[in-house]
N, C-alpha and C positions, 0 to 999 in steps of 0.2 A: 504493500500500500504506500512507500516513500515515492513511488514513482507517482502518483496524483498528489499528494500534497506537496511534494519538489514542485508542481507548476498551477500553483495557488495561482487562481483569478483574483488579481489584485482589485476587489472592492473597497474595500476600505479606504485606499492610496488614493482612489480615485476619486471617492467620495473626498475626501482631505482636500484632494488639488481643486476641487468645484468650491468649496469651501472657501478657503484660501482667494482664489478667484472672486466670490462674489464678495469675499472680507476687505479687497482692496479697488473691486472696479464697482463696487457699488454700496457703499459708504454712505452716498448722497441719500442714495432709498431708506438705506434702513435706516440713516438716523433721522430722516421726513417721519418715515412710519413711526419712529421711536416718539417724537414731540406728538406727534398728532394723538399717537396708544395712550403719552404721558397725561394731555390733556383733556383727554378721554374724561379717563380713569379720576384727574384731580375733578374734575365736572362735577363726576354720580358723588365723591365722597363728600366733595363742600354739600351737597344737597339731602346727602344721609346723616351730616356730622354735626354740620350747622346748628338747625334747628332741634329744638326739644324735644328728647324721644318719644315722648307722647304725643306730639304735633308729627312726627313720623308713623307712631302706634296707627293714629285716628285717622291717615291718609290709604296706609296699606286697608283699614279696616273698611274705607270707603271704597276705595279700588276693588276689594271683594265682594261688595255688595251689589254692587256693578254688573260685575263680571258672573256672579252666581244667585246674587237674589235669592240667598238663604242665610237666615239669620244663627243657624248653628255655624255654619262656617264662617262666618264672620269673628263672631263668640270665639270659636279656635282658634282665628289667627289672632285676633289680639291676647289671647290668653296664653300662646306660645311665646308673643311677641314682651308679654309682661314675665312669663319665666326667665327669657335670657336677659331681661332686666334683672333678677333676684338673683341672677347665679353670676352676674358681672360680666358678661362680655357681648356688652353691647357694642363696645368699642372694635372689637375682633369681627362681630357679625356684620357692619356694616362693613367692612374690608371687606369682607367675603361677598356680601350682596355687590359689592361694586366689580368687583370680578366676574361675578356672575352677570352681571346687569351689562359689563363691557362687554361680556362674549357674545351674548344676548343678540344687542346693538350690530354687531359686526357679523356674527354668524347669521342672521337672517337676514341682514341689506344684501349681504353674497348669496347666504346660501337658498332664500327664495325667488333671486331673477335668476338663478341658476338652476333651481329645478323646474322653473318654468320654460326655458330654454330646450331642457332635454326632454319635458315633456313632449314640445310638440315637433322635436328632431330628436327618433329614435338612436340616428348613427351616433349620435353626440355623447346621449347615454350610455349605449354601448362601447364607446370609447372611455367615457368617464368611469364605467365598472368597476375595475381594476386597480384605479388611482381612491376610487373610496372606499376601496376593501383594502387597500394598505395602508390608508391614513387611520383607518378603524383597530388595525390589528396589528402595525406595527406598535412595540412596547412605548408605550406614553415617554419612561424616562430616555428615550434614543432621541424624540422632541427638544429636549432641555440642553442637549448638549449646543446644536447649533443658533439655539435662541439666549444661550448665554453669551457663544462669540459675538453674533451680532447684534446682539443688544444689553447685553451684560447683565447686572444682579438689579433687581427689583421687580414690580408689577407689572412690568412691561413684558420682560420674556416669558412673566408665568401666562400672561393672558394670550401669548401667541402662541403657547404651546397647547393650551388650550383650547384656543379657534380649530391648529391644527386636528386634534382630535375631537373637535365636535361638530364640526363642518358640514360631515357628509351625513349628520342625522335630518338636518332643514332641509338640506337638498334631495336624498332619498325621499321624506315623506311629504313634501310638494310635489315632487316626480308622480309620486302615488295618487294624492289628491288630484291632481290635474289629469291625469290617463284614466281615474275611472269615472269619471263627468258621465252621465249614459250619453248612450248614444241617441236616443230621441229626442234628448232636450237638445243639442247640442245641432241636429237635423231642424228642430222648432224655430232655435236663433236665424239660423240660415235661410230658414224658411220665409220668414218675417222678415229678409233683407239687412240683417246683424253684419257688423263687419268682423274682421276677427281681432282685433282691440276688444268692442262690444262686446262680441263673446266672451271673450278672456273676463275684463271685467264683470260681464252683467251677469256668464251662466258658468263658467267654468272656478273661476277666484269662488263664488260666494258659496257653489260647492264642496270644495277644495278646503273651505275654512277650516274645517273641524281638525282636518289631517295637518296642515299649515299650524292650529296652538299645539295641536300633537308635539310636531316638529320641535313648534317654541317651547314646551313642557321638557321633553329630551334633550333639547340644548340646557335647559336650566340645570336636571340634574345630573348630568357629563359633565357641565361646567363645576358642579357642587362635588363631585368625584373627584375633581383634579386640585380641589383647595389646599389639600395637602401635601400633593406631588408640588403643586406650585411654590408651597412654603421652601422648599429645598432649595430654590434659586432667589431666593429672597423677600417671596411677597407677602405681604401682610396677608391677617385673615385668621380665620379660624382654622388651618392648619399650624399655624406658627406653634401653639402647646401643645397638637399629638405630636409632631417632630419632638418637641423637648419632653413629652412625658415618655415618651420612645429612649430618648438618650438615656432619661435620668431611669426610666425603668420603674416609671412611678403610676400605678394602677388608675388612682383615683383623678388624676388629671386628666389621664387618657378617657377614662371612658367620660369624667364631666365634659369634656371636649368634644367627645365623638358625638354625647347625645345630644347638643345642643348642634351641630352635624345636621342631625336625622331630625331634629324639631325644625329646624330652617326648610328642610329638603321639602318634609309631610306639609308645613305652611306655602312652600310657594306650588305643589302638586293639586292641592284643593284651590288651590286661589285662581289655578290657569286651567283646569281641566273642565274641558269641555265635548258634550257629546251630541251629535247629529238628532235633532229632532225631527 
């Protein structure tokens, strides 16, 4: 067996020299991308940090009433939203929401003009395949490595490595929304002299809705997945104490950490979940 591994395909070299490459001839990009990620990100926090958390509590609590027009759900999210008051990390949550809230933002401006694209060009799809089955399955921390060269330690590389791997859930499930439109309503626009803008907007989008918060639901919690992978390159958040209850090998940090994790997740899962009437 010395004879196939004496003529190792140099991937790794090669990935290195792209690297390398795009580390010096495109500097300009990543550090636009970097200010633009940066002021993203300071945006949502001035607006999660600023004001009193109970003037945040009574906002999410009205945005769910909105969105579900049920008063138990409501009840839940402020009653989550007042436990990670009592347990102290309101401060770490909103990091973590602004993380979430940036991937959010950026993963669905790309990833729903893009699955409506492949919706209505199959080759595009079929091209696209591949590329979001490896952004899906390749290991999240191989992300980190070249989001640290070119953008170095903070929020910024954790949110890109993020985008990276939560990208192809908006885009998969707009793809989905938009292909199964029926076919006889879709015959009725055209029938009626619809253009296909019209369509789009008036019969295929307002179908597609349900699968498009889907999409938005999945991006939130992939994005809530990687809070902790993210903490590893520097970003604030509610991974910051599992990393350190991990070092220190300390039980009780870890799990208060984790659970206020799963209270965050379950509050924005009922807040955004919606189903086809």
């Amino acid at each position: 067996m010395e004879w196939l591994t004496d003529t190792k395909i140099p991937i790794g070299k090669w990935a290195a020299g792209i690297f390398d490459w795009l580390q010096i001839n495109g500097a300009w990009f990543f550090d636009g991308l970097s200010i633009t990620m940066e002021a993203l990100i300071d945006g949502i926090l001035w607006v999660l940090q600023t004001p009193h958390p109970f003037i945040i509590i009574a906002v999410f609590g009205g945005l769910t009433w909105l969105l579900q027009r049920n008063w138990k759900v409501v009840l839940f999210v402020i009653l989550g939203f007042l436990f990670i008051l009592n347990q102290d990390y309101w401060e770490e949550t909103t990091e973590s929401l602004t993380l979430v809230l940036s991937a959010c933002v950026v993963c669905m401006g790309i990833g729903v003009p893009i699955g409506i694209a492949a919706a209505h060009r199959p080759r595009l799809y079929r091209f696209m395949r591949p590329v979001l089955d490896l952004m899906q399955t390749l290991p999240t921390f191989v992300y980190l490595i070249p989001a640290i060269v070119f953008f170095g330690i903070g929020m910024v590389p954790g949110l890109i490595a993020t985008v990276i791997f939560v990208l192809p859930a908006p885009i998969r499930l707009t793809h989905l929304g938009v292909t199964s439109t029926p076919k006889p309503l879709l015959e009725a626009a055209q029938a009626f002299g619809s253009t296909p803008s019209q369509t789009l907007w008036k019969v295929e989008l307002p179908y597609a809705l349900p699968q498009i918060m889907t999409g938005l639901n999945q991006t939130i919690m992939l994005s809530l997945s990687m809070v902790v992978i993210a903490a590893l390159v520097g970003a604030d958040g509610l991974g910051v104490p599992v990393v350190r209850a991990l070092n220190q090998v300390n039980t009780a940090l870890g799990f208060e950490s984790g659970f206020i994790i799963v209270v965050v997740a379950i509050m924005l899962d009922r807040m955004l979940r919606m189903e086809r009437r």
